[in-house]
Backbone bond lengths (Angstrom), bond angles and torsions (degrees), N, CA, C in turn:
res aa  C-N    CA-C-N  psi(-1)  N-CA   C-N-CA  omega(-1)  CA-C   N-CA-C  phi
1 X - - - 1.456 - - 1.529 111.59 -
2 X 1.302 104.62 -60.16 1.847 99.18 177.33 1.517 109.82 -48.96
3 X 1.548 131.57 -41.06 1.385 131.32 -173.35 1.451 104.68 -62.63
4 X 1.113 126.35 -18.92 1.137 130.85 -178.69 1.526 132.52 -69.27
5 X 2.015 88.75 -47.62 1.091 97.79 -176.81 2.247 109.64 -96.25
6 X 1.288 80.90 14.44 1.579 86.90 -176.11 1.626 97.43 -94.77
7 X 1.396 124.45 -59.79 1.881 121.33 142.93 1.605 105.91 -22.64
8 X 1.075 135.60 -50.26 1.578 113.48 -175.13 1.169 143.21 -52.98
9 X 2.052 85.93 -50.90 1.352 127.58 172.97 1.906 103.31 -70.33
10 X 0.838 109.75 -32.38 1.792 97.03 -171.48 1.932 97.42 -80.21
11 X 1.734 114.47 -35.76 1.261 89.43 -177.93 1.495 106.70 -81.02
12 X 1.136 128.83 -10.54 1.560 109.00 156.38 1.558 147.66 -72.47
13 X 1.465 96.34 6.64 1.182 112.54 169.48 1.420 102.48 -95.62
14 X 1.645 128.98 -40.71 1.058 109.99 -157.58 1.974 89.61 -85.46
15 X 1.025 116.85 -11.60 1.651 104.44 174.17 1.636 117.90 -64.34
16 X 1.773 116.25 -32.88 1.563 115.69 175.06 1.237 86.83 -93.28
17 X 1.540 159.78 38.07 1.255 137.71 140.02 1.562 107.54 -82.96
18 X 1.458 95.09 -59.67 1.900 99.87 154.53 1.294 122.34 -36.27
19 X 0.939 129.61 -72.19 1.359 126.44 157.53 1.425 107.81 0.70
20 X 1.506 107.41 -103.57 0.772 117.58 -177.22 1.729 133.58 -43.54
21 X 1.384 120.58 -26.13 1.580 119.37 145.73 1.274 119.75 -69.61
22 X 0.946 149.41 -16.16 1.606 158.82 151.48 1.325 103.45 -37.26
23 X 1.443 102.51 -70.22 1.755 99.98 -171.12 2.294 99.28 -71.18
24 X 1.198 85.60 -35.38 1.712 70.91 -164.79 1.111 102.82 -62.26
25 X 1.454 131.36 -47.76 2.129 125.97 152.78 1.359 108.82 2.20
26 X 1.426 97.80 -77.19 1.346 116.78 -148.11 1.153 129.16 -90.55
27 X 1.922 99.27 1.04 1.628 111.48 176.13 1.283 125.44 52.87
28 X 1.525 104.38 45.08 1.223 115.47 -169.53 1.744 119.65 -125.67
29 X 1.433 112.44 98.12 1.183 120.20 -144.46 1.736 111.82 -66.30
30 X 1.988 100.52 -29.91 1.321 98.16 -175.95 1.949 103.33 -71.98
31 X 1.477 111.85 -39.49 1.638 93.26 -167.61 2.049 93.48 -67.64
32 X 1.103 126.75 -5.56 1.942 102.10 -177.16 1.620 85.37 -91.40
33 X 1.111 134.65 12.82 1.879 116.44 173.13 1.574 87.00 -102.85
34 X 1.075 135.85 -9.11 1.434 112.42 168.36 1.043 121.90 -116.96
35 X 1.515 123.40 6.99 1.473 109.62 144.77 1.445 131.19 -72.31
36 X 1.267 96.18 -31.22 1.533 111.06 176.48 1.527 121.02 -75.56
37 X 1.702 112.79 109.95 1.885 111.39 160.45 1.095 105.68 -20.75
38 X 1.428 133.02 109.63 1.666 114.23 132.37 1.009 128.20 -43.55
39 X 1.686 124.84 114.95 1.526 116.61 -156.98 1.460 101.23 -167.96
40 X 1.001 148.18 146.83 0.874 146.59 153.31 1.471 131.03 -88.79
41 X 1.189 103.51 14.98 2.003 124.62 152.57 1.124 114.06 -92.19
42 X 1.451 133.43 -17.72 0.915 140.33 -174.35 1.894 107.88 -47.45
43 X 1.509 117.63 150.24 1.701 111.10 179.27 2.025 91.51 -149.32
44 X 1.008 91.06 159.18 1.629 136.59 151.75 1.297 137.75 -97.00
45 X 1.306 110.37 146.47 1.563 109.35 163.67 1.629 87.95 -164.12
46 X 1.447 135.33 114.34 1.227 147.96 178.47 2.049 81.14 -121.05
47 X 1.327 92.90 122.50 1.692 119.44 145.01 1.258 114.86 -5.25
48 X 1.882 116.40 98.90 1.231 103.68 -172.47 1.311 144.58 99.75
49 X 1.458 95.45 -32.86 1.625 130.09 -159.51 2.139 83.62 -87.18
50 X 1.413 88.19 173.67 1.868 106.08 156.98 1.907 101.24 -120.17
51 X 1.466 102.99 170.38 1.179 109.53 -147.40 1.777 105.51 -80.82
52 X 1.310 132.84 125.58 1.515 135.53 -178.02 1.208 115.83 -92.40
53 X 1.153 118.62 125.62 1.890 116.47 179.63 1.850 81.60 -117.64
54 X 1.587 79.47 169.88 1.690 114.76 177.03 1.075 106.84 70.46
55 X 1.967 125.37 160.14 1.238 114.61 175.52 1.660 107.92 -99.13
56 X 0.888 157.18 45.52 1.533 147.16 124.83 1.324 108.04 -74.80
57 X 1.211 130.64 -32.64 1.627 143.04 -163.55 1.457 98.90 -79.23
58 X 1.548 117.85 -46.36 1.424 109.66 -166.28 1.789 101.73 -96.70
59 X 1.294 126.74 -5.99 0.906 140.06 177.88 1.565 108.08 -68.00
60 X 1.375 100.18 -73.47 1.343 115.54 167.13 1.571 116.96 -35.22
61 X 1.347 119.63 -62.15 1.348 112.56 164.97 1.280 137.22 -47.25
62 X 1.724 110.88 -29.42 1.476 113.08 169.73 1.634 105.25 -72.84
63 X 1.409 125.73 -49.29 1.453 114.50 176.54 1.203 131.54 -47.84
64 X 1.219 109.51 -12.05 1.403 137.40 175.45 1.448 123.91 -69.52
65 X 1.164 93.69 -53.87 1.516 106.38 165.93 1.392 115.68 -84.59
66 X 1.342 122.42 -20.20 1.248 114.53 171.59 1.710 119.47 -86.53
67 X 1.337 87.44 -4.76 1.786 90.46 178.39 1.705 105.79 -66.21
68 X 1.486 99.77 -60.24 1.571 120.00 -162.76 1.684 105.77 -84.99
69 X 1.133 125.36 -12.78 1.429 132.73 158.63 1.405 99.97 -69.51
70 X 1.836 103.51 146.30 1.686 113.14 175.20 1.199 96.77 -129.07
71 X 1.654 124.89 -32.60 1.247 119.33 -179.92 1.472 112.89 -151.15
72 X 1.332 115.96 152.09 1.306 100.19 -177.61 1.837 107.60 -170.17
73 X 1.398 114.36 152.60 1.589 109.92 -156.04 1.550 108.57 -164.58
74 X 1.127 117.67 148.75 1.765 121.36 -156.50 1.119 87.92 -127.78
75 X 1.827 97.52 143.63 1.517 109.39 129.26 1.193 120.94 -126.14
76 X 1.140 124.20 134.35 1.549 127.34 -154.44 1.721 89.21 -115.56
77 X 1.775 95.65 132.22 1.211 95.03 178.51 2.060 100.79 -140.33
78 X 1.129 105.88 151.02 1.566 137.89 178.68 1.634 92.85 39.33
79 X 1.180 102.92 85.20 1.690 141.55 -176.49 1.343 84.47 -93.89
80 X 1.182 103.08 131.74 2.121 131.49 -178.73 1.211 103.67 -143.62
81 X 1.167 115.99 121.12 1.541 126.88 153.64 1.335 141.05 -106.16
82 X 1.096 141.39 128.11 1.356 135.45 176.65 1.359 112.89 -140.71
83 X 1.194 95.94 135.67 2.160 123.77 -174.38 1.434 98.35 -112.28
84 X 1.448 87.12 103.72 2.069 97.05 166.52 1.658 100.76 -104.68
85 X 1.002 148.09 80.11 1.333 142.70 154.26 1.927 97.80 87.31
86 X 0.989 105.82 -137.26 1.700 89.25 -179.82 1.424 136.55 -106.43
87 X 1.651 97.14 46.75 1.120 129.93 173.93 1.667 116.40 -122.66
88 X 1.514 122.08 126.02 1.702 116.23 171.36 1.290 105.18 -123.48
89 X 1.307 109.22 166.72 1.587 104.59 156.17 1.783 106.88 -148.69
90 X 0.770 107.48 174.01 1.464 127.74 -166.54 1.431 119.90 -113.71
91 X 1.407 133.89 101.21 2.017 102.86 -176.49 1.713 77.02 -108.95
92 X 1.340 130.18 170.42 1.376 154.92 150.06 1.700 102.44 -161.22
93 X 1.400 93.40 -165.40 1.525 107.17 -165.67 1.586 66.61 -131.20
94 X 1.787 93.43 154.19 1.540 103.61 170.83 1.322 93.22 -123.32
95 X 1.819 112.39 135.82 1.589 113.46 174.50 1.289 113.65 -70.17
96 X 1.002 169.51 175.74 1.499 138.99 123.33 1.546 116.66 -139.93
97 X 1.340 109.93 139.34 1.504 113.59 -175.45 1.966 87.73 -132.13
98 X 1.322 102.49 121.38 1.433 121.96 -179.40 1.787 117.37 -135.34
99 X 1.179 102.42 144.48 1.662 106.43 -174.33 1.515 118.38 -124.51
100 X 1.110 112.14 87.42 1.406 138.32 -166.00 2.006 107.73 -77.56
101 X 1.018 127.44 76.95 1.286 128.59 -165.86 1.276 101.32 68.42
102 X 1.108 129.03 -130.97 1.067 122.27 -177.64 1.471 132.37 -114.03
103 X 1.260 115.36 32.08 1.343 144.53 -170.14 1.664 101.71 -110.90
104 X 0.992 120.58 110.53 1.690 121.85 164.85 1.503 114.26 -78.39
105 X 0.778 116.67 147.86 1.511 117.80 169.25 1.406 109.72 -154.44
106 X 1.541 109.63 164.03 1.252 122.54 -164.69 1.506 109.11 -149.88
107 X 1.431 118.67 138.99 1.669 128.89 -164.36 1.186 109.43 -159.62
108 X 1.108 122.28 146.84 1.438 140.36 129.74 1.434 148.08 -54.00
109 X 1.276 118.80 99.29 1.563 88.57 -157.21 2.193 98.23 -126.08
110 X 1.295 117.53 129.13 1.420 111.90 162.74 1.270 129.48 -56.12
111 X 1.010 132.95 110.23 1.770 130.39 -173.20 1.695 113.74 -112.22
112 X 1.338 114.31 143.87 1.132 108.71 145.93 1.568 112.91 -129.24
113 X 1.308 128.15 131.66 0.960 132.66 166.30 1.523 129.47 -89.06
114 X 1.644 153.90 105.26 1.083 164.03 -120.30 1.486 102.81 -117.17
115 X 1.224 155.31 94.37 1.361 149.67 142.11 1.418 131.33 -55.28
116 X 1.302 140.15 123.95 1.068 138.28 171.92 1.905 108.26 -113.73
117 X 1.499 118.51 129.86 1.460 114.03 -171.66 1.382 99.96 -89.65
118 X 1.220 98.05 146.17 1.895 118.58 -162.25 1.701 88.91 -127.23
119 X 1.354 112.20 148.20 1.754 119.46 156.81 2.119 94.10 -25.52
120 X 1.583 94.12 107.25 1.836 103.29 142.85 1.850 93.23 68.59
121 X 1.547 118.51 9.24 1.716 90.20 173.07 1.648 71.19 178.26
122 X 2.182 77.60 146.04 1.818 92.17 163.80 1.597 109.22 -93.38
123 X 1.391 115.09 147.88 1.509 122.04 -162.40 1.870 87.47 -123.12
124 X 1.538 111.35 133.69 1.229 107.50 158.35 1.744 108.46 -85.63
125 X 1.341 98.31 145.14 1.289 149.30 173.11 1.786 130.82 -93.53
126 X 1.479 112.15 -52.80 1.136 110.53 144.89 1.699 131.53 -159.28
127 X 0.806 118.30 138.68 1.912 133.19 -165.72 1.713 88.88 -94.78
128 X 1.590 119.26 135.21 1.377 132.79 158.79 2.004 98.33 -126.82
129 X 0.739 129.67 113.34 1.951 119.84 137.25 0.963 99.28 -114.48
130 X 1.691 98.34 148.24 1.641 107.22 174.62 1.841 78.96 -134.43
131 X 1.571 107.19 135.94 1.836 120.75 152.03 1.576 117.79 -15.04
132 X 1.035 102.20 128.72 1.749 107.96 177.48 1.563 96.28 -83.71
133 X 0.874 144.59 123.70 1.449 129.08 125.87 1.812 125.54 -64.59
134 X 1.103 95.15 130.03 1.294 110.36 163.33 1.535 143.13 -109.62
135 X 1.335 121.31 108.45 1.698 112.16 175.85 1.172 119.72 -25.03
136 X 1.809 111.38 114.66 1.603 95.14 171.92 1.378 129.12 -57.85
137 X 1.389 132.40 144.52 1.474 130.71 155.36 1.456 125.28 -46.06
138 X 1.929 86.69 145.48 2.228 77.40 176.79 1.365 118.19 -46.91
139 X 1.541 139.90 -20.97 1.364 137.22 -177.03 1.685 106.33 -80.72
140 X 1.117 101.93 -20.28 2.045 97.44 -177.27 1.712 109.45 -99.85
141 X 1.934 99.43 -3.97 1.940 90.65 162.73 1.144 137.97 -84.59
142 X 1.051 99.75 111.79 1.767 97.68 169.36 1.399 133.10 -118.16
143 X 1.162 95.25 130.28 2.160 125.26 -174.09 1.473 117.41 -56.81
144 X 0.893 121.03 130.19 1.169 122.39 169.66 1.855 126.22 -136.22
């Protein structure tokens, strides 16, 4: 029975992780206010960025990006979950190919995403990616 409900609990984390790429897809500011606790513990860390607490602050930052974003699309790869009591978190790699005016771009980014369980749904709590670097390839060295 507990294995059961520990399988339940992990696919409900990975359903508000979805969630939460759904709306960030789709640049859609009302579904990222309901993944997110209203809370004022709530934090950030977007790529680059310094660190955002509270939810108007991290709110604001997603509209932000959703202003100057036109398009944007994941591939999420080697997605891990773990449920410690009523806390989860999430690590994957986020693929992303996004089109910023008219400039596309494409990245890698490390994430962990933080869940906290609320009455009937897990609510993220806090989002980190930080830039992958990658070793250049023998075609991107150059000698000098």
């Amino acid at each position: 029975m507990a294995r059961v409900m520990q399988v339940e609990q992990r696919n409900q984390v990975y359903q508000a992780n979805d969630a939460f790429y759904n709306a960030f897809q789709e640049l859609d500011i009302q579904a990222m206010e309901k993944v997110w606790a209203k809370a004022a513990y709530i934090q950030c860390i977007h790529p680059g960025w310094t660190l955002i607490r509270g939810w108007d602050a991290v709110m604001a930052s997603w509209r932000r990006i959703f202003e100057d974003t036109k398009e944007m699309s994941f591939l999420l790869s080697d997605v891990q979950i773990t449920v410690r009591g009523p806390v989860a978190w999430a690590t994957l790699y986020e693929n992303i190919t996004s089109r910023i005016g008219s400039e596309t771009v494409s990245a890698t980014v490390l994430t962990t995403n933080i869940f906290e369980k609320s009455p009937g749904r897990w609510q993220l709590i806090h989002h980190h990616g930080s830039n992958v670097v990658r070793p250049p390839t023998q075609s991107n060295i150059t000698v000098h």
